[in-house]
Backbone as CSV, one residue per row, in Angstrom:
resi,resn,N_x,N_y,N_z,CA_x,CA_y,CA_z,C_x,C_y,C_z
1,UNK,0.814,-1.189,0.000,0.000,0.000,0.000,0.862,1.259,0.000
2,UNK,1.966,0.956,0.645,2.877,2.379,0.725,3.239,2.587,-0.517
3,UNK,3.753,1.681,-1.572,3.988,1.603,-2.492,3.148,2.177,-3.547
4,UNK,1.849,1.922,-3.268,0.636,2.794,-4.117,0.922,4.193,-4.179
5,UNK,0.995,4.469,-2.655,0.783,5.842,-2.163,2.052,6.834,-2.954
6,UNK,3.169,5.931,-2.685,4.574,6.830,-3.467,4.330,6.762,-4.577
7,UNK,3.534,6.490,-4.982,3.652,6.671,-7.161,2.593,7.266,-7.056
8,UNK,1.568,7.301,-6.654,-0.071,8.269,-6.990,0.953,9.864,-6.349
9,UNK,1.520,10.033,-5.547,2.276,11.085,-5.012,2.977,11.261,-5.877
10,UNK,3.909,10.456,-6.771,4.678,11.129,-7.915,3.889,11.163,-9.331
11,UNK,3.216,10.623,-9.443,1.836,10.628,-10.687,1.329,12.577,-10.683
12,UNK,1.254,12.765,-9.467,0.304,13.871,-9.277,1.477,15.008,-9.371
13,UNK,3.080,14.911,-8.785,3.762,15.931,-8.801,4.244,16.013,-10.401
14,UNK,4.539,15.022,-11.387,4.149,15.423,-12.548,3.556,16.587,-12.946
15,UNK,2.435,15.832,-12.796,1.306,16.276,-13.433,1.069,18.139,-12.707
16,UNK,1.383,18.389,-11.766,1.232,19.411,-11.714,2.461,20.808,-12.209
17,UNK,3.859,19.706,-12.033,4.694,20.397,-12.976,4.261,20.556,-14.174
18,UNK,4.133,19.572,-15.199,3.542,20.201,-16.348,2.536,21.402,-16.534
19,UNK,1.352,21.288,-15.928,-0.191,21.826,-15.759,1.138,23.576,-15.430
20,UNK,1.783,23.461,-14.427,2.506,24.521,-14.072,3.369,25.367,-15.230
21,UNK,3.953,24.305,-15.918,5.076,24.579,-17.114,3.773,25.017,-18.221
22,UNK,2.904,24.753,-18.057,1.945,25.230,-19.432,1.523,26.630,-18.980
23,UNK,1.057,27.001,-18.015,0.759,28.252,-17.426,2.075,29.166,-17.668
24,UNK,3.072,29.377,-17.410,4.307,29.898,-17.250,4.426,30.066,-18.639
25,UNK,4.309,29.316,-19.517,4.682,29.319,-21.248,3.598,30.006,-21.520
26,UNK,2.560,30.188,-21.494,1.042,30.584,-21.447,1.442,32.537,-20.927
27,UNK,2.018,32.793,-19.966,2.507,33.751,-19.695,3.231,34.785,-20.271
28,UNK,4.248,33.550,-20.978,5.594,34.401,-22.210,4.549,34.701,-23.393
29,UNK,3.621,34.398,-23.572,2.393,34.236,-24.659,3.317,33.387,-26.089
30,UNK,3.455,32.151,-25.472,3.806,31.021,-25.800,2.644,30.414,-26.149
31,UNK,1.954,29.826,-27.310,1.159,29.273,-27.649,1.010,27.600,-27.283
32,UNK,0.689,26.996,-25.746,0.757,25.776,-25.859,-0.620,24.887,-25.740
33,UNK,-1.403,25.825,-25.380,-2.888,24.975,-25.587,-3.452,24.136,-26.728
34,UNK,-2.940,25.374,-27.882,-3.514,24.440,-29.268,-2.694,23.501,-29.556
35,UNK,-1.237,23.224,-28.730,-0.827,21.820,-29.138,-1.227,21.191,-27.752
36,UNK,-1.659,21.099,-26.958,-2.309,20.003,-26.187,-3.086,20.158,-26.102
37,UNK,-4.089,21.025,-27.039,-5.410,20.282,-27.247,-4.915,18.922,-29.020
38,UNK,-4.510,19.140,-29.495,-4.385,18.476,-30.540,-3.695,17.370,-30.019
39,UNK,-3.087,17.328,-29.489,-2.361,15.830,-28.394,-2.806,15.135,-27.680
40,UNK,-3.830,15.571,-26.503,-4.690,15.335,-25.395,-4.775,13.571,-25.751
41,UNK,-5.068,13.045,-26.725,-5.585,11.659,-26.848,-3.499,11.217,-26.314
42,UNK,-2.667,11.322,-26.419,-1.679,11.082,-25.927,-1.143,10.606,-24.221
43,UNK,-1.711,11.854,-23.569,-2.523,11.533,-22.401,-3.102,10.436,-22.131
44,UNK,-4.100,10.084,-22.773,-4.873,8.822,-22.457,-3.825,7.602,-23.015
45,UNK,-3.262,7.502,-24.261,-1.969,6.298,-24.268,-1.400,6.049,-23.107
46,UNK,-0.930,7.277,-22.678,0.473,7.175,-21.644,-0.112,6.366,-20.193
47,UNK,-1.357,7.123,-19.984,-2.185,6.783,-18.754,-2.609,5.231,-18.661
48,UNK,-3.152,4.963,-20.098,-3.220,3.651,-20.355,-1.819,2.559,-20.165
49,UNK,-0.959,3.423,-20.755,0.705,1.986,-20.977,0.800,2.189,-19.091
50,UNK,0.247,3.581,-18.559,1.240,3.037,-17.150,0.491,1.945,-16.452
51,UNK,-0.769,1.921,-16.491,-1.887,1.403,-15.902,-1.090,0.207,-16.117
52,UNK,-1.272,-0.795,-17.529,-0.728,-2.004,-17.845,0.293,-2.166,-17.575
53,UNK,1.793,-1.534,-17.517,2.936,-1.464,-16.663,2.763,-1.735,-15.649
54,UNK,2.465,-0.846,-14.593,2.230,-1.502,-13.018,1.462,-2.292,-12.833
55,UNK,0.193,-3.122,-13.469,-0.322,-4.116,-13.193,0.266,-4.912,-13.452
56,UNK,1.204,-5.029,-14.452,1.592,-6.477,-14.923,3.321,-6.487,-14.103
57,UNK,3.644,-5.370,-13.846,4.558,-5.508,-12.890,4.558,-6.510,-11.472
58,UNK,2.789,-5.700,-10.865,2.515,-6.231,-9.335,1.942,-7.799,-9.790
59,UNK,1.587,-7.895,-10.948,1.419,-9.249,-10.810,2.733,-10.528,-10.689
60,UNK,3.680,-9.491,-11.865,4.428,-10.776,-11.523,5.369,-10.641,-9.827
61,UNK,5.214,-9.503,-9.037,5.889,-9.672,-7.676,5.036,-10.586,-6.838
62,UNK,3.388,-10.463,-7.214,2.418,-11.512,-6.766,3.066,-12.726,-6.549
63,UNK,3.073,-13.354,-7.927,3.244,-14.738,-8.415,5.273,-15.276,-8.050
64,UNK,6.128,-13.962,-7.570,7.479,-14.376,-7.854,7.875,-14.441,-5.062
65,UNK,6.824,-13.668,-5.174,6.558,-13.641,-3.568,6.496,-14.980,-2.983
66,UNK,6.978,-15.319,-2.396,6.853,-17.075,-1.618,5.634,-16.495,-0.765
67,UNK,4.874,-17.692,-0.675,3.781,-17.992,-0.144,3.330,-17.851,1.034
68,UNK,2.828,-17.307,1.820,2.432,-16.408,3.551,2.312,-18.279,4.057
69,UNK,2.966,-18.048,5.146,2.717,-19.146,6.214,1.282,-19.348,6.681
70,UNK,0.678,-20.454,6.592,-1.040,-20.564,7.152,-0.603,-19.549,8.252
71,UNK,-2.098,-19.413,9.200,-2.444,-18.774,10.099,-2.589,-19.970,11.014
72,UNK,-1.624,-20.055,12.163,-2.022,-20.665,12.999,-1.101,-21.590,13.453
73,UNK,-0.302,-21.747,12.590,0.720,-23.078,12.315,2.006,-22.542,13.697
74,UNK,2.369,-21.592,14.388,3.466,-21.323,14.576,3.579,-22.256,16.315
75,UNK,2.211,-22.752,16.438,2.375,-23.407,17.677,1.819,-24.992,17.786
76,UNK,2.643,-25.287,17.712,2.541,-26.995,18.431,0.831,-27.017,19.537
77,UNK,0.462,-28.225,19.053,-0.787,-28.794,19.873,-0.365,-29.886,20.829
């Protein structure tokens, strides 16, 4: 879970550098809207490849993790 938390935390500081770097260029009266509006579907690729990246990552730490000890086993009857 911590692990979630540190990438949705760096997912978002991205994302707000950019959102930031477009404002600032936006300022110099740098024209960058009409190229990310014409890009925007790019966005959704990238969002998509990470999605399938880290799933297929955590799956294989799933499947490569040795197996949790039953519950219960650690004491003699």
């Amino acid at each position: 879970m911590a692990r979630q938390r540190h990438r949705d935390s760096l997912i978002w500081g991205i994302v707000l550098i950019v959102v930031g770097a477009v404002f600032l260029l936006e300022t110099f009266h740098i024209e960058v809207w009409r190229t990310i509006w014409r890009l925007w579907p790019l966005i959704l690729v990238a969002w998509g490849a990470s999605k399938l990246y880290y799933g297929l990552k955590e799956r294989r730490e799933r499947e490569q993790a040795p197996p949790a000890p039953p519950e219960g086993s650690d004491h003699e009857i």
